[in-house]
C-alpha positions as CSV (number, residue, x, y, z in Angstrom):
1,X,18.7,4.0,17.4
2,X,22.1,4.0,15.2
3,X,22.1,7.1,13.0
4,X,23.8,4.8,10.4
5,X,20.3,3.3,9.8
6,X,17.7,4.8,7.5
7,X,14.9,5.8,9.2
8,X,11.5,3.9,7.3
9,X,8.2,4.8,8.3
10,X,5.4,1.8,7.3
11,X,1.9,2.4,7.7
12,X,-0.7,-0.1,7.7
13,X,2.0,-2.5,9.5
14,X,0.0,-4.2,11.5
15,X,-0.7,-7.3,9.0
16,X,-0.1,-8.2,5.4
17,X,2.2,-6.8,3.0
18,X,2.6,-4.0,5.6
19,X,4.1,-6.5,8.2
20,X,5.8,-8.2,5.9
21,X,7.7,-5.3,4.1
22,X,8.4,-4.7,7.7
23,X,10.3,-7.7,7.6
24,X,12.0,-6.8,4.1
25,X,13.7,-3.0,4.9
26,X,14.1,-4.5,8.3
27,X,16.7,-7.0,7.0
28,X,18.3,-4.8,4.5
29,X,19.2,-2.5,7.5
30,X,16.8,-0.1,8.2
31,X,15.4,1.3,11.4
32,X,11.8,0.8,11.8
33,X,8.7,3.2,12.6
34,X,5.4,1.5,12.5
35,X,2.3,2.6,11.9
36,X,-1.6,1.2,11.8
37,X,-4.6,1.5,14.3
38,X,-4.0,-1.9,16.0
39,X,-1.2,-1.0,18.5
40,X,-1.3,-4.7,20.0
41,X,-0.7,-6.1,16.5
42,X,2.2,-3.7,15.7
43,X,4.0,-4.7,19.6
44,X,4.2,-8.2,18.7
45,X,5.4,-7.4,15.0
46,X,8.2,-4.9,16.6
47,X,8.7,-8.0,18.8
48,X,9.0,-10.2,15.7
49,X,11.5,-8.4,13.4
50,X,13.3,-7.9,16.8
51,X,13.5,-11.9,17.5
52,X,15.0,-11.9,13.9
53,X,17.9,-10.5,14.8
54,X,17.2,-6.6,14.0
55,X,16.7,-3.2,15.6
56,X,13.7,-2.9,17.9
57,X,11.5,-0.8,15.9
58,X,9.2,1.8,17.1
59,X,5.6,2.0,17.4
60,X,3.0,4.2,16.6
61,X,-0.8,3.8,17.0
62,X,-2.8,6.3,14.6
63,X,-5.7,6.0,12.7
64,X,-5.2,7.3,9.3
65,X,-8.9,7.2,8.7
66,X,-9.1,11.1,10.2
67,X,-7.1,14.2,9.7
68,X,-6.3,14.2,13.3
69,X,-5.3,11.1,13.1
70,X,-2.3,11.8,10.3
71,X,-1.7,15.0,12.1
72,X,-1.4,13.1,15.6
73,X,0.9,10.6,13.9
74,X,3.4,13.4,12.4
75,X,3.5,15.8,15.4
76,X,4.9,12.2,17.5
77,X,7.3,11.9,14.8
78,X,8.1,15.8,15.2
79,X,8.1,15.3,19.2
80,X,10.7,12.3,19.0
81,X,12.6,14.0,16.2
82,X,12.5,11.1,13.5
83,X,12.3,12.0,10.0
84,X,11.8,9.4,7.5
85,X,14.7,8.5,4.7
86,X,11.6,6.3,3.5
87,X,8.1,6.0,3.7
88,X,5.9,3.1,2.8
89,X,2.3,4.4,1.9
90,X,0.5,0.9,2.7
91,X,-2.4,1.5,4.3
92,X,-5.5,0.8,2.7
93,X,-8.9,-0.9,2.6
94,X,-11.6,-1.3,0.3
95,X,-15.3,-2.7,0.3
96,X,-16.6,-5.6,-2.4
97,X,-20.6,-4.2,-2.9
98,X,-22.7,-1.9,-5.5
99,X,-21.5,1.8,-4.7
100,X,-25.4,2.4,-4.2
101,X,-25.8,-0.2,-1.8
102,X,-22.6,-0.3,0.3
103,X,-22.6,2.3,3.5
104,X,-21.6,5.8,2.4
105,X,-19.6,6.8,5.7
106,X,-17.3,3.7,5.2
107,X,-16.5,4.4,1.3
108,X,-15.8,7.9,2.3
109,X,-13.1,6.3,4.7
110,X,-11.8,4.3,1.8
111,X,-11.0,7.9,0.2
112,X,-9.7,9.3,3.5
113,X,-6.9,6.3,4.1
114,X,-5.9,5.2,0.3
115,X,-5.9,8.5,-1.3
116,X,-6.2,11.4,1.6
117,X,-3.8,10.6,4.0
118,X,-1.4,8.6,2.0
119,X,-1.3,12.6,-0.2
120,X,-1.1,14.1,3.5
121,X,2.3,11.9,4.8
122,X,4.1,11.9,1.3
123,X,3.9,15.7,1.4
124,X,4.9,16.2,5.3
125,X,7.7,14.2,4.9
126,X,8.8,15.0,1.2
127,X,11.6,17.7,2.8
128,X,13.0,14.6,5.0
129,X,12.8,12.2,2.0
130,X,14.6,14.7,0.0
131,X,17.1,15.3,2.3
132,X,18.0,11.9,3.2
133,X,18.0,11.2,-0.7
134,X,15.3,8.2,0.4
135,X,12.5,7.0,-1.0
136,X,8.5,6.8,-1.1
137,X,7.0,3.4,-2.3
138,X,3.6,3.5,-2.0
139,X,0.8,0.2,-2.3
140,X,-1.5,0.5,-5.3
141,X,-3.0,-2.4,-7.0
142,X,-3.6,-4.3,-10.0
143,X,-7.3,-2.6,-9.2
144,X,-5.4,0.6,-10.4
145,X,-4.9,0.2,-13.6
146,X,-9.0,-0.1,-14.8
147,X,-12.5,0.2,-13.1
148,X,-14.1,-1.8,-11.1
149,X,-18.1,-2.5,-10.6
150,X,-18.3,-4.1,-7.2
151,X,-15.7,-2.6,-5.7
152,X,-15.8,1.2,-7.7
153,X,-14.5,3.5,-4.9
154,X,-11.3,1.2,-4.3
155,X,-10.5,0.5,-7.7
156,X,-10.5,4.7,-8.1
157,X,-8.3,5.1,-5.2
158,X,-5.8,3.1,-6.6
159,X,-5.8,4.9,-9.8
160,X,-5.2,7.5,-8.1
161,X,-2.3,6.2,-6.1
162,X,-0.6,5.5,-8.9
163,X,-1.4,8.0,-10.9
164,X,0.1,10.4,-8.1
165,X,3.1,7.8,-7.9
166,X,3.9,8.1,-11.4
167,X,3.9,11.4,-11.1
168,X,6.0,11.9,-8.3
169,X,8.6,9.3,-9.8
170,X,9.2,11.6,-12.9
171,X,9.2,15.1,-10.7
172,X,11.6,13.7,-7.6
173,X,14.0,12.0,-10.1
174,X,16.6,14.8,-10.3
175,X,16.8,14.9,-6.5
176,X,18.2,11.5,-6.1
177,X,14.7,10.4,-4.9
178,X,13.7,6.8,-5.2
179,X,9.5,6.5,-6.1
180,X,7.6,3.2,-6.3
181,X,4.3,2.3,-6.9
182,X,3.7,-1.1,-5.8
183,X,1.3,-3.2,-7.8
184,X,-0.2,-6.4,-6.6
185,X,-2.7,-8.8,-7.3
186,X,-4.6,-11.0,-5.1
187,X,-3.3,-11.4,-2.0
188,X,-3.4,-14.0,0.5
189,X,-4.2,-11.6,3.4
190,X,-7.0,-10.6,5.9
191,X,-7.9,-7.8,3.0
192,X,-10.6,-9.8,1.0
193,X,-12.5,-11.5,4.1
194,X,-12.4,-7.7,5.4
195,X,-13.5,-6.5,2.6
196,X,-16.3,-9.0,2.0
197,X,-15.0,-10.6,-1.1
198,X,-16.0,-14.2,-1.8
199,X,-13.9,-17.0,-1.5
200,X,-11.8,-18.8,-4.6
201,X,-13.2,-15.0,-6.1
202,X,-9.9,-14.8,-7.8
203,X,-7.9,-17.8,-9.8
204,X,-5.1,-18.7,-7.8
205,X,-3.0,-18.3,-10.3
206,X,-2.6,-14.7,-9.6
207,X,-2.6,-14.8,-6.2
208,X,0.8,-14.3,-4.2
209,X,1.8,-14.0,-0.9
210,X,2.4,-11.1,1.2
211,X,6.2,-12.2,1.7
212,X,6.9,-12.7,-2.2
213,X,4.8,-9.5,-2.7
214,X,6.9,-7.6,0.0
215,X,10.5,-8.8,-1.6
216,X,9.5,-8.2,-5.2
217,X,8.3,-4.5,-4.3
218,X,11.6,-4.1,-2.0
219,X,13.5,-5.3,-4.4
220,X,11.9,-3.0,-7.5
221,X,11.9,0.0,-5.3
222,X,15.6,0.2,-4.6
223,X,16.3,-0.3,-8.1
224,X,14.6,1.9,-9.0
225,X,11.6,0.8,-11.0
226,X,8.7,3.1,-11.0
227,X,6.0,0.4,-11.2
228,X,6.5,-3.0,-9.6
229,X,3.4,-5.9,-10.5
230,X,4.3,-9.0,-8.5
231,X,3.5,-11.8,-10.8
232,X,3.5,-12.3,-14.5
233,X,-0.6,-13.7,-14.7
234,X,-0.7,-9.7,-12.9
235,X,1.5,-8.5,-15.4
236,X,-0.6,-9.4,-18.4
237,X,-3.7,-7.9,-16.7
238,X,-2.2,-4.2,-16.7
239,X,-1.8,-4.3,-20.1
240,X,-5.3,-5.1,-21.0
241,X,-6.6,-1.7,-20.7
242,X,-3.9,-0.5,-23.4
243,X,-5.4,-3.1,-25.6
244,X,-9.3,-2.9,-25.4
245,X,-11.9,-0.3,-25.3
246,X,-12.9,1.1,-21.9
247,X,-16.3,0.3,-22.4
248,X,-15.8,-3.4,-22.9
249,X,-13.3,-3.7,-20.0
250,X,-16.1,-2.4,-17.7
251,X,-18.7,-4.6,-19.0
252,X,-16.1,-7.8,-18.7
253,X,-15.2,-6.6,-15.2
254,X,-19.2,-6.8,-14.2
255,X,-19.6,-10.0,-15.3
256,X,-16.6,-11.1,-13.7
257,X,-17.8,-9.6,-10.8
258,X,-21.3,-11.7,-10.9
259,X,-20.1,-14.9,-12.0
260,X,-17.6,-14.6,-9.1
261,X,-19.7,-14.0,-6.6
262,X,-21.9,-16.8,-7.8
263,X,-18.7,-19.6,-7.9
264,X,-20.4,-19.8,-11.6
């Protein structure tokens, strides 16, 4: 690997925005580590961005579901001796069901991936990022920025993503430390038929693709926005809860959430 290149560790690269942002730091240069439970998936990506013309990039299996799991993942990186410049927190999941009704063991792993061990890398790795003067630009979600009956436990994960974000954009400032929170709306992914949600749930006028989502966030990250929402239809949503009382967004968000799942 050329010390020249910034290293950039990418979890959750195995499909998606993940592979694609793969794609995007790949082409502006950096070296690759990826990251995600599905090791075949992440060998033919590798294979992929190296077809493309670009360094091989190095693979990873972990599952970020377990403490182990993120500890595993960071001792390898320790073993090899790569420390991250950048790290891309995109590894998530979430569930569409009442919180009630959906299996308690699984939301807990929503928590554990989105929230727990995306906290649990951005801290290992903060003296590297620091170091490097890198960056950390971390998937959130339109989902973020209110509730959400139907899908409750992801929507509060991403709050909390980027809450943290926000957070850490203002603190690491001073050190010359790049922090994104990357926004986006629908997209066209394996995600939603994973997570259970209907299809045409959404208007396709704020869905985008992984690719545009991936160049948009790139391209917002190393300029340095703290916030990136692909999309201006995803735009207008993040403002609503600035506008309107909690209350009213929550009961809007249930009926949307009925009516969708109805094709009403």
């Amino acid at each position: 690997m050329s010390p020249d290149k910034p290293l950039t560790l990418i979890t959750g690269a195995s499909a998606g925005i993940g592979a694609a942002l793969a794609h995007e730091f790949a082409k502006a240069g950096h070296a690759l580590v990826l990251t995600a439970r599905r090791e075949r998936e992440l060998e033919t990506l590798a294979s992929d961005v190296a077809a493309a013309g670009y360094a091989r990039s190095i693979v990873i299996s972990a599952d970020l579901s377990t403490a182990d799991g993120v500890a595993k993942l960071a001792a390898t990186m320790a073993e090899r001796r790569l420390e991250p410049a950048y790290l891309v927190n995109n590894a998530g999941f979430g569930l569409m069901g009442d919180a009630a009704e959906l299996d308690r063991e699984r939301q807990l792993a929503i928590i554990d991936v989105n929230t727990r061990a995306l906290t649990d890398l951005t801290l290992r790795f903060l003296d590297s990022v620091k170091r490097q003067r890198g960056g950390i630009l971390s998937v959130a979600s339109v989902a973020g920025f209110m509730p959400g009956p139907g899908m409750a436990v992801y929507h509060a994960t991403k709050a909390y993503v980027l809450s943290f974000t926000e957070a850490l954009h203002a603190e690491l400032a001073a050190d010359g430390v790049r922090v994104c929170a990357l926004c986006p709306g629908p997209v066209e992914t394996e995600f939603f038929g994973n997570a259970g949600v209907p299809e045409n749930y959404f208007p396709t006028s704020f869905a985008r693709t992984a690719e545009r989502v991936a160049r948009e966030g790139y391209e917002g990250f190393m300029a340095g926005h703290r916030v990136v929402v692909p999309g201006k239809p995803n735009r207008l949503v993040t403002l609503v809860p600035r506008l309107l009382p909690r209350g009213l967004i929550v009961g809007f968000m249930q009926r949307r959430r009925r009516t969708g799942e109805t094709g009403e």
